[in-house]
C-alpha positions in Angstrom: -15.8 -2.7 -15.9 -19.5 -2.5 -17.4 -22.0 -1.8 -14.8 -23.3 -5.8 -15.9 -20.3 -7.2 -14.6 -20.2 -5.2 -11.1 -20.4 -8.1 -8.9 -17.0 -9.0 -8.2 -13.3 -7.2 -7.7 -10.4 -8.7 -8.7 -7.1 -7.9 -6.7 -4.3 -9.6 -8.7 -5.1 -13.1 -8.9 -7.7 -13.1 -6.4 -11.3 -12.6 -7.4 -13.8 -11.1 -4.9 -17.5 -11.4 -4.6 -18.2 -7.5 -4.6 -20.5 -7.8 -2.1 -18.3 -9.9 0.2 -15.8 -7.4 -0.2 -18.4 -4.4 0.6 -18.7 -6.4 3.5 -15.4 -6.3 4.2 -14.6 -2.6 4.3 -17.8 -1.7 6.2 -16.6 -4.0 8.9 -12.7 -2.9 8.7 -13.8 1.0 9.2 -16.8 0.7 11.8 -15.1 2.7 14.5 -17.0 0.8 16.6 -13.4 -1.6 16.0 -11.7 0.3 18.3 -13.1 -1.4 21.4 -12.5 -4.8 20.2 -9.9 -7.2 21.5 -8.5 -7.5 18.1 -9.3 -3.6 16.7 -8.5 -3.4 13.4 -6.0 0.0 11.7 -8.3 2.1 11.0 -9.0 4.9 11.6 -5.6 5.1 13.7 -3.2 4.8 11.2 -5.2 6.9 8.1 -5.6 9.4 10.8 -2.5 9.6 12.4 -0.8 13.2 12.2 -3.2 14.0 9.7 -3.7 17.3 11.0 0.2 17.9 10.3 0.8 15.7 7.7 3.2 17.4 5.3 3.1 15.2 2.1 6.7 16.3 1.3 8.4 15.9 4.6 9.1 12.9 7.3 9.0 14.0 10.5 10.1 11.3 13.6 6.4 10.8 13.8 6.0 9.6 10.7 8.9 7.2 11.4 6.8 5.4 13.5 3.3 4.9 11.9 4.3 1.3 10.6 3.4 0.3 14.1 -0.1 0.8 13.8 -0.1 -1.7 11.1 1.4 -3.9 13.2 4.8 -3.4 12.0 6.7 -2.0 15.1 10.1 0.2 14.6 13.0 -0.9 16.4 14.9 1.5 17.5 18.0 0.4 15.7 15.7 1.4 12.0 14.3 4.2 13.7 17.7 5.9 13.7 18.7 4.7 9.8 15.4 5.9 9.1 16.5 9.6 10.5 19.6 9.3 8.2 18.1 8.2 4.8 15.7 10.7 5.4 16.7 13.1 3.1 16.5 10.9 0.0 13.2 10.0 0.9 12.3 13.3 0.8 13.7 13.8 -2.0 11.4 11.1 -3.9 8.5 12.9 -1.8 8.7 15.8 -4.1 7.7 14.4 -7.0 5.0 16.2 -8.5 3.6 12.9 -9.7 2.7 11.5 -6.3 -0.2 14.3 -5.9 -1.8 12.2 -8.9 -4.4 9.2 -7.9 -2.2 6.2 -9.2 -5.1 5.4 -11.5 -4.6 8.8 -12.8 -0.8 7.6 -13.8 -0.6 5.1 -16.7 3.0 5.7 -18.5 5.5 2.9 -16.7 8.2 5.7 -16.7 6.1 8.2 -14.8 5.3 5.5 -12.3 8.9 4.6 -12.1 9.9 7.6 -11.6 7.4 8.2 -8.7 8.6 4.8 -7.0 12.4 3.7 -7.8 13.5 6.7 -5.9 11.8 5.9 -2.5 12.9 2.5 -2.7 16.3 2.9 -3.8 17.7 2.8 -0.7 16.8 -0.6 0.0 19.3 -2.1 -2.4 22.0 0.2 -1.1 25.4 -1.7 -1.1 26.0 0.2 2.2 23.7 1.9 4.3 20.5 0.2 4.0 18.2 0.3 6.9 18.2 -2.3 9.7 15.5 -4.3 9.8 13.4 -2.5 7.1 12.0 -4.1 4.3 9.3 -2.9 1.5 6.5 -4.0 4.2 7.8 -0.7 6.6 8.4 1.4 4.1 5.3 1.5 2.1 3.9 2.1 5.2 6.0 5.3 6.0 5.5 6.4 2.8 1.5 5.4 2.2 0.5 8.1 4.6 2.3 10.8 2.4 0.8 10.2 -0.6 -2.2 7.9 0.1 -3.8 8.0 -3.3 -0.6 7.1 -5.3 1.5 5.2 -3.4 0.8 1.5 -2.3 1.0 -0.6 1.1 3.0 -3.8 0.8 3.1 -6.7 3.1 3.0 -10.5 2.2 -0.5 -10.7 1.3 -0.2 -8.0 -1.3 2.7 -10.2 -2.1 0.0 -13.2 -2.6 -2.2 -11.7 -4.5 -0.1 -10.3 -6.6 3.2 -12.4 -7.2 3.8 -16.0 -8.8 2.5 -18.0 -11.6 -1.4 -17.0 -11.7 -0.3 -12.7 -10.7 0.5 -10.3 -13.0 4.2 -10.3 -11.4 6.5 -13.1 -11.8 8.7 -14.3 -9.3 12.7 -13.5 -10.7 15.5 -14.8 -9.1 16.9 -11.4 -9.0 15.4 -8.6 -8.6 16.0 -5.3 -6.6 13.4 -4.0 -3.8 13.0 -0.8 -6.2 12.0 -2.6 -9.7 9.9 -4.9 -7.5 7.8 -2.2 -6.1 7.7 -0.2 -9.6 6.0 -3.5 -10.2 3.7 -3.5 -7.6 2.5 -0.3 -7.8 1.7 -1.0 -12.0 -0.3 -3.9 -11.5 -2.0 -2.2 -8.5 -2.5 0.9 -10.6 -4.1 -1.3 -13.4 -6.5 -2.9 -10.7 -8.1 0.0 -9.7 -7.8 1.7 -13.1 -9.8 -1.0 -14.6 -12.5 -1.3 -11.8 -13.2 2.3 -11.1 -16.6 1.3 -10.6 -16.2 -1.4 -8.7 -14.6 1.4 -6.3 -17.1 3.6 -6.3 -18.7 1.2 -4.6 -16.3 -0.2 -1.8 -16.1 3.3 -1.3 -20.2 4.4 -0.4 -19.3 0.6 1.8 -16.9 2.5 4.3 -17.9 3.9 7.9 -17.0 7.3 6.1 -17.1 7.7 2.2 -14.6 9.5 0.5 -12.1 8.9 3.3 -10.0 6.1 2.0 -8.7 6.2 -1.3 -8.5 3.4 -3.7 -5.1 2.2 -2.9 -5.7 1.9 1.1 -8.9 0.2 0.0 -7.4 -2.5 -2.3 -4.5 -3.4 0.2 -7.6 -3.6 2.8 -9.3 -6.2 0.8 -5.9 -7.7 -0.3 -5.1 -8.3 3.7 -9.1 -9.3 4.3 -8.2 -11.9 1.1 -5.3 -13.6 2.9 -4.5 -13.8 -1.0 -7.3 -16.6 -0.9 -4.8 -18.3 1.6 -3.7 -20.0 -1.8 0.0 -18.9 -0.4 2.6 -16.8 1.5 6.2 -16.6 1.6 9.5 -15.2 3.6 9.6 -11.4 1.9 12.0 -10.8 -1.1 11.6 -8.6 -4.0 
C-alpha cells in the first residue's frame, strides 16, 4: 500500500476508513475499559499468563483463556481439551509459528503451520465437545500471537461468501477452512503493512498487539459491515 492510498484498511471484503479504525483500537485498548459495564478483552486476555506463557506448551490455564473472549469452557471441553493436548502440542512446535504470518507467504508452509492444530476437529472419533474453530483459535492465538489467527463469526463475515476472498463449499473440513483463513488474513496484513504501522502507534500501548490480534479487533469492531452472519461451519 503506497503511503497516497493510506486512508483506509481493508479486512476481507470489508473496507475501513483508516482513521475510523485508528479510532477503533485506541478505544478497544484504553485500560481505562476495564471499569466499564461492558469492558472490552483487552488487556485481560493478551495478558493472561503472559508471564508463563510457554509458546510450545498448554497448560490447564491456557484451556481456559477462550473465556475472556467471551467464549466460556464447559467443563465437558475442558476435559477433551486435556486429552488432545498432546497433538496440539505437537503442532505448537512448529518452527514456523515463531514467524509473523506476514513473514510466511508459501501456502504449504502455512498449511503446515495450521492443518495440524485443527485436525482434530474433523476427527471421526474424539473430537472435542462443544469446541469449534471459534475456541480454538483462541487457545491457540495466545501461543503464537503473531502467526496464528482468532476466528469467530465476524471473521467469518468478513472474510467468507461471494464478495471474500473464501468461498463458501458445501464440504469442507475445520482444518482446510482455517489454512484458508489464516492465507487471506496473511495476505491482509502483508499487503497493508503500512496501514499497520499505523493502527499500531493508535493502541493504548504500541508495539503490544501484533497484526493478527489487531485485524480480528477491527474485524469484530466491523461486525463484517453487518452485511451478514451465520450458524459456524467450515
Amino acid at each position: 500500500m503506497e503511503p497516497a492510498e493510506l486512508d483506509e484498511v481493508r479486512i476481507g471484503c470489508v473496507t475501513i476508513p483508516l482513521e475510523r479504525a485508528q479510532q477503533w483500537v485506541a478505544q478497544y485498548t484504553d485500560e481505562g475499559n476495564s471499569c466499564a459495564v461492558n469492558p472490552y478483552a483487552y488487556p485481560a486476555y493478551d495478558s493472561y499468563e503472559r508471564d508463563r506463557n510457554d509458546p510450545r506448551q498448554l497448560t490447564d490455564a491456557d484451556l481456559l483463556a477462550p473465556g475472556l473472549l467471551n467464549v466460556p469452557i464447559k467443563i465437558r471441553s475442558f476435559y477433551d481439551l486435556q486429552r488432545i493436548r498432546p497433538e496440539l502440542e505437537a503442532g505448537l512446535a512448529n518452527d514456523d509459528l515463531g514467524y509473523a504470518l506476514s513473514e510466511i507467504e508459501d501456502p504449504l508452509r502455512v498449511e503446515g503451520m495450521v492443518k495440524p492444530l485443527y485436525s482434530v476437529l474433523d476427527a471421526p472419533q474424539g473430537k472435542p465437545r462443544n469446541v469449534n474453530a471459534t475456541t480454538l483459535s483462541k487457545v491457540l492465538h495466545r501461543k503464537r500471537p503473531q502467526s496464528l489467527v482468532l476466528h469467530d463469526k465476524w471473521v467469518r463475515a468478513c472474510y467468507v461468501g461471494e464478495d471474500g476472498p473464501v468461498p463458501r463449499v458445501k464440504k469442507r473440513s475445520w482444518a482446510d477452512y482455517m489454512v484458508a483463513i489464516t492465507l487471506a488474513i496473511g495476505h491482509d496484513i502483508r499487503s497493508q503493512q503500512g496501514a499497520f504501522k499505523i493502527l499500531d502507534e493508535a493502541t493504548s500501548a504500541p508495539g503490544d498487539l501484533t497484526h493478527v490480534r489487531l485485524l480480528d479487533i477491527l474485524a469484530w469492531t466491523s461486525k463484517g459491515s453487518m452485511a451478514r452472519g451465520s450458524a459456524e461451519r467450515p
